[in-house]
C-alpha positions as CSV (number, residue, x, y, z in Angstrom):
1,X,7.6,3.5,-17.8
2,X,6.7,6.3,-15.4
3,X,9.8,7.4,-13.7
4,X,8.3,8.5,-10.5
5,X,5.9,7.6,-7.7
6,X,4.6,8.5,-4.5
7,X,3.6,5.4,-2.0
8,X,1.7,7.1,1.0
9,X,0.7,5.4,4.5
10,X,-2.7,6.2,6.2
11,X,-3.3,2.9,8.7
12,X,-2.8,-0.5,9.0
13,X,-2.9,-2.1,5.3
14,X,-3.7,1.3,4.1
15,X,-2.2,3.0,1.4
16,X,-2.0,5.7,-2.2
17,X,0.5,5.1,-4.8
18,X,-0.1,8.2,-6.9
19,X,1.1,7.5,-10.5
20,X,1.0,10.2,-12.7
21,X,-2.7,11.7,-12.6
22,X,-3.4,8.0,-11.4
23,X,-4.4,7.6,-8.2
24,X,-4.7,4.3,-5.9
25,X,-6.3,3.4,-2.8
26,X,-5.4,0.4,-1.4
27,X,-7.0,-1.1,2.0
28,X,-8.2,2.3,3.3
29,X,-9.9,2.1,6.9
30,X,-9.7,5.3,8.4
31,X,-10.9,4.8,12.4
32,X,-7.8,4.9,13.7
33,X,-6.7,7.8,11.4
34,X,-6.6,11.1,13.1
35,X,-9.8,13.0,11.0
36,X,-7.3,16.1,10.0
37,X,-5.0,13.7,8.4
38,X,-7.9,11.3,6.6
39,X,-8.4,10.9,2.5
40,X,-10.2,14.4,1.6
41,X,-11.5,15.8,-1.2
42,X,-8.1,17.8,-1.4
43,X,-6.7,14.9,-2.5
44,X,-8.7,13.4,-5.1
45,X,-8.6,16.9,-6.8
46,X,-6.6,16.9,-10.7
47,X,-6.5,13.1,-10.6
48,X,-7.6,11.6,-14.1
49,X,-8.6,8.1,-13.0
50,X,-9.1,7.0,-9.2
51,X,-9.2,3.3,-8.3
52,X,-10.5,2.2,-4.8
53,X,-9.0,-1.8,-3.8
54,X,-11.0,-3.6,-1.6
55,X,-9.2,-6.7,-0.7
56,X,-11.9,-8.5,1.6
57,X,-14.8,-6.7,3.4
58,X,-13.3,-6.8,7.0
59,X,-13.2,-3.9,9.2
60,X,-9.2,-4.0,8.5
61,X,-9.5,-3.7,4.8
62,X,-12.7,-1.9,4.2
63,X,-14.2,1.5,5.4
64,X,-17.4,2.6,4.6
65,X,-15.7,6.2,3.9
66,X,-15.0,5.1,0.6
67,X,-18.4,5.5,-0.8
68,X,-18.5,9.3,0.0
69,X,-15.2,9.7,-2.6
70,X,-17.2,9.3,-5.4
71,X,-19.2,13.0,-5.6
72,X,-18.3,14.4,-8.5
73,X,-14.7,12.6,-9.3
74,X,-13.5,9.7,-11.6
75,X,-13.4,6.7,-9.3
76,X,-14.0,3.3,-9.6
77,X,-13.8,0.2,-7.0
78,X,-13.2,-3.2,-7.4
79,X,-13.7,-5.5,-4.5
80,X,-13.8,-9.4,-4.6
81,X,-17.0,-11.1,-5.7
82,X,-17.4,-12.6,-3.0
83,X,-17.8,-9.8,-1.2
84,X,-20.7,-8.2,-2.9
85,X,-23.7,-9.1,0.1
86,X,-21.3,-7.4,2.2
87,X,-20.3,-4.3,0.2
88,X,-23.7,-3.9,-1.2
89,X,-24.2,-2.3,-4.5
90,X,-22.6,0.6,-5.2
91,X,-22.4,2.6,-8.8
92,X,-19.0,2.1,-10.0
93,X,-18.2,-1.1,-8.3
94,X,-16.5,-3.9,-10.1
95,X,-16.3,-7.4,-8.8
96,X,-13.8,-9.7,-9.4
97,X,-12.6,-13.3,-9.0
98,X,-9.4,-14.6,-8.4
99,X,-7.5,-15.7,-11.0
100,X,-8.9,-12.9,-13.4
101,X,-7.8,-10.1,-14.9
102,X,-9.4,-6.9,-15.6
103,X,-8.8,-3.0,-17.2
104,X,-10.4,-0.5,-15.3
105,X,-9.4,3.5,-16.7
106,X,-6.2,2.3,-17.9
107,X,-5.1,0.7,-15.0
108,X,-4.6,-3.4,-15.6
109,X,-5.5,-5.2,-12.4
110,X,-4.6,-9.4,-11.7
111,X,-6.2,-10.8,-8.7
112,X,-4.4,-13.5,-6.9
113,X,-6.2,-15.5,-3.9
114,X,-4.8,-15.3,-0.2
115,X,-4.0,-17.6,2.5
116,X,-7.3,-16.2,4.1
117,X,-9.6,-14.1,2.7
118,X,-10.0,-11.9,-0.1
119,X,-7.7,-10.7,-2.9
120,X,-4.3,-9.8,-3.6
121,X,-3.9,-7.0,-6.2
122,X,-1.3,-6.9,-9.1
123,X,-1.8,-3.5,-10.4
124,X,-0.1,-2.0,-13.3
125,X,-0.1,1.5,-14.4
126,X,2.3,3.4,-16.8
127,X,4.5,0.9,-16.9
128,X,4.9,0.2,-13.0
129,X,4.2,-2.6,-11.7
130,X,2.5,-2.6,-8.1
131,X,1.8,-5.7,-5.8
132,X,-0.6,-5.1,-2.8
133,X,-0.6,-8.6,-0.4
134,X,-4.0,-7.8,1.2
135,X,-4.1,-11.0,3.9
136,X,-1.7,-12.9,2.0
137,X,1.0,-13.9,4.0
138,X,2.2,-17.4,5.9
139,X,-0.7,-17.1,8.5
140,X,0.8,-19.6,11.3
141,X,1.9,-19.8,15.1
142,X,4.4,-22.1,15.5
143,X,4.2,-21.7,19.1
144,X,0.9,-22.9,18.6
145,X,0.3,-24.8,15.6
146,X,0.5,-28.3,15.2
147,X,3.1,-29.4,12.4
148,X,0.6,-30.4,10.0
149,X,-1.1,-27.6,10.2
150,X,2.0,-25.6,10.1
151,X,2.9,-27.6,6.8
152,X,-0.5,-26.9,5.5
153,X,0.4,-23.4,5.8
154,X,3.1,-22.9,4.2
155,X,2.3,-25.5,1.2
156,X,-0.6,-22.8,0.5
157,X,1.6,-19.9,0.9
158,X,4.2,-21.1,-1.4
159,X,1.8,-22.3,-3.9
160,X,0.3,-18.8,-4.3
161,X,3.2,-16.9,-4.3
162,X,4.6,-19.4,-7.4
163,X,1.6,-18.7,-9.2
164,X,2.4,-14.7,-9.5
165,X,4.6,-15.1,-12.9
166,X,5.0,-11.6,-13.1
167,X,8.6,-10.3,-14.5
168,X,8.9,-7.5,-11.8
169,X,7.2,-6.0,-9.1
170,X,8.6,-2.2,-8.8
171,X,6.5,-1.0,-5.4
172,X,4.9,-4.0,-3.0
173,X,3.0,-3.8,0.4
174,X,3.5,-7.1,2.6
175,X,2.2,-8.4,6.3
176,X,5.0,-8.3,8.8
177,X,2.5,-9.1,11.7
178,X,3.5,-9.4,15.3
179,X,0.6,-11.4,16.6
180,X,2.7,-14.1,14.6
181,X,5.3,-14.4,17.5
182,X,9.1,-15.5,16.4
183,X,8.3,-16.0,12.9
184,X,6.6,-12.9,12.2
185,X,8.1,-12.2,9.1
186,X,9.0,-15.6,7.3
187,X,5.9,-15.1,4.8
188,X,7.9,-11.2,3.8
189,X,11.4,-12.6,3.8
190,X,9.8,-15.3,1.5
191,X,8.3,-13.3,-0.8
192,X,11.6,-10.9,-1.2
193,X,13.7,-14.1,-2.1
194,X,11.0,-15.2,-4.5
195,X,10.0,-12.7,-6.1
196,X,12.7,-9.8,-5.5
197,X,10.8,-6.6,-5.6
198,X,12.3,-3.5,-6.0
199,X,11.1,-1.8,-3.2
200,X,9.2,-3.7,-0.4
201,X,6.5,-1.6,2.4
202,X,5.7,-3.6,5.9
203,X,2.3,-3.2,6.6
204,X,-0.3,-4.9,9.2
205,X,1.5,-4.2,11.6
206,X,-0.9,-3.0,14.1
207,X,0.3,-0.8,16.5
208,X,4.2,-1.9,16.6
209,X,5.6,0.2,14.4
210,X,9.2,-0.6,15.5
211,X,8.2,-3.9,13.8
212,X,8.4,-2.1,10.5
213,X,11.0,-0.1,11.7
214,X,13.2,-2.6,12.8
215,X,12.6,-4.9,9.6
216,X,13.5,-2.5,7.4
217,X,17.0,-1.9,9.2
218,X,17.6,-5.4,8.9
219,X,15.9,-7.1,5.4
220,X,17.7,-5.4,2.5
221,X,19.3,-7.3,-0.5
222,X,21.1,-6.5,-3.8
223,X,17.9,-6.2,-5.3
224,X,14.9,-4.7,-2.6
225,X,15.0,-2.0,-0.6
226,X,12.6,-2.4,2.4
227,X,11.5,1.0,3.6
228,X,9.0,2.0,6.9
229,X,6.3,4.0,6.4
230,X,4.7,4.3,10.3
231,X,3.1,7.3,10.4
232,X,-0.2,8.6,8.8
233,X,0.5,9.9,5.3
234,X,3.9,9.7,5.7
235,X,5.2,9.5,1.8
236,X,7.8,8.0,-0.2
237,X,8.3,9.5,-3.3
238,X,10.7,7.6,-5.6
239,X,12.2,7.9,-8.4
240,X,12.8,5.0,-10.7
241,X,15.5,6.8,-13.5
242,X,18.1,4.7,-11.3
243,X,18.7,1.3,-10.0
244,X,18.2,0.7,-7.1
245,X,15.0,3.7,-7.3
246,X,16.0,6.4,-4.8
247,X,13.3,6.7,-1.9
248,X,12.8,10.2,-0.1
249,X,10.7,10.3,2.7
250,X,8.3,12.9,3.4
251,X,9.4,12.6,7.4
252,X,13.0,13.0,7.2
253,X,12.6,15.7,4.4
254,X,10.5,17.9,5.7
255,X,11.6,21.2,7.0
256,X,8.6,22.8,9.4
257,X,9.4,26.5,10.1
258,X,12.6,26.3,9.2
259,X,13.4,23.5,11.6
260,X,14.0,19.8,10.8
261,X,10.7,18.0,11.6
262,X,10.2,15.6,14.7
263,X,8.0,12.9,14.9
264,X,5.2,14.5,16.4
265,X,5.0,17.0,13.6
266,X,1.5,16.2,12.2
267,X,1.6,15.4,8.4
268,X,-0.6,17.0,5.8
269,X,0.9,16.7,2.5
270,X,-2.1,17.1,-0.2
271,X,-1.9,14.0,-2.5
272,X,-2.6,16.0,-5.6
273,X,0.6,17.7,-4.7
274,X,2.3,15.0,-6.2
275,X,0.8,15.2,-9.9
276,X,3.3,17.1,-11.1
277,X,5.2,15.5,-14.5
278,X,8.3,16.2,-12.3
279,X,8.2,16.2,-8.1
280,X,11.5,15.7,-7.7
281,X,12.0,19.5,-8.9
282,X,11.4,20.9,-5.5
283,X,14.0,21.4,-3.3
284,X,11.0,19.8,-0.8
285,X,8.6,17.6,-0.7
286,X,5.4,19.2,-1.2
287,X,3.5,20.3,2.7
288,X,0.8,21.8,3.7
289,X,1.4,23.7,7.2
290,X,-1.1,23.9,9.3
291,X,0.6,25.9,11.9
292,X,0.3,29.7,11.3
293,X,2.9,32.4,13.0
294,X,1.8,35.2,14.5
């Protein structure tokens, strides 16, 4: 098994887990992404294998920025089949159903249905296991919803998330959505119970990132760490050679001219930065600075 891993945010849903010389894009939509701090060639550069996830083809999974990654580097996508008048056709796109299971560049991929539309992705890659939700989750208001609808819900929910018989998920991105009310986070909290992943990243969580924030203060157990990635490509690089993995955040690590870093301070780590066989040899995490002294 690999012993490390970098899991970076961009927006949204959207996010890298860099794997050795293994790359993964999950959910990448890039409008609200300040253009310094978007996917760049930089960052595809040294990686063997690249593999694009396209959950469903809404404007909240799927950017049409995507296509423009393949010039001249190893990538492949893989987006529903039912998604395919949408997406168009594309050279190295591979369409999947639910239910199946594919190997794409040494990277095994299950695809598991939602609760709305799309795919949910079970990837695994040197030995790591990696579950990304796409718009699985318990989609309900109970301010609004009638009870039977609300029992519909969740019947579907729990049905799905009992047919992923996986032994262990290592790294797993989940909906903690706001527009939910009260009960925002009753799908997350179920999937931790049921499925304990080791370490568990809120996403859709629009533009209230104390959500994340504030759910990972609260939602730990003896066996998943919840960590908040809020900013664009903030990074958590983690290190699996102990239980449970140890999670350093690019934020909190960074040192910017010799001062901690504040929130404001821009982030432009380089993804390939994190290729190296060891990255926890640093004394930092690896930065690009785009500030210049005079």
């Amino acid at each position: 098994m690999a012993t490390q891993a970098a899991v970076t945010f961009f927006h949204q849903s959207g996010f890298t887990v860099a794997v050795g010389k293994t790359l993964l894009i999950f959910s990448y939509w890039q409008e609200h992404v300040p253009e310094e701090l978007r996917l760049n060639d930089k960052d595809l550069r040294g990686f063997a294998n690249i593999v694009v996830f396209i959950p469903n083809a809404s404007a909240e999974h799927y950017d049409p920025a995507i296509w423009r990654f393949g010039r001249g580097f190893p990538i492949t996508w893989v987006a529903p089949k039912e998604a395919a008048e949408a997406l168009g056709e594309h050279p190295g796109l591979r369409l999947i159903r639910k239910g199946e299971s594919v190997r794409v560049s040494g990277v095994e991929i299950r695809a598991y249905p939602t609760t709305d539309t799309g795919l949910a992705f079970m990837v695994k890659i040197s030995g790591v296991h990696i579950f990304h939700a796409g718009d699985l989750n318990l989609w309900h208001w109970r301010e609004q919803s009638t009870l039977r609808e609300i029992t519909r819900s969740e019947d579907e929910f729990y049905r799905i998330v009992s047919q992923i018989d996986e032994d262990r998920i290592d790294i797993c991105m989940f909906p903690v959505d706001p527009n939910q009310g009260g009960f925002y986070d009753a799908g997350a909290n179920h999937f931790i119970m049921a499925k304990k992943p080791r370490l568990f990243f809120p996403m859709h969580w629009g533009a209230r990132s104390e959500i994340a924030q504030d759910y990972a203060r609260r939602m730990h157990t003896s066996y998943t760490t919840v960590h908040a990635l809020v900013r664009p490509r903030q990074t958590a690089l983690i290190d699996f050679t102990v239980n449970p993995p140890v999670v350093r955040d690019s934020l909190s690590e960074r040192k910017v001219l010799g001062r901690s870093a504040k929130p404001e301070d821009t982030e432009r780590v380089s993804l390939s930065a994190y290729i190296s066989d060891d990255p926890f040899s640093e004394t930092d995490l690896p930065v690009d600075l785009p500030w210049h002294t005079s």
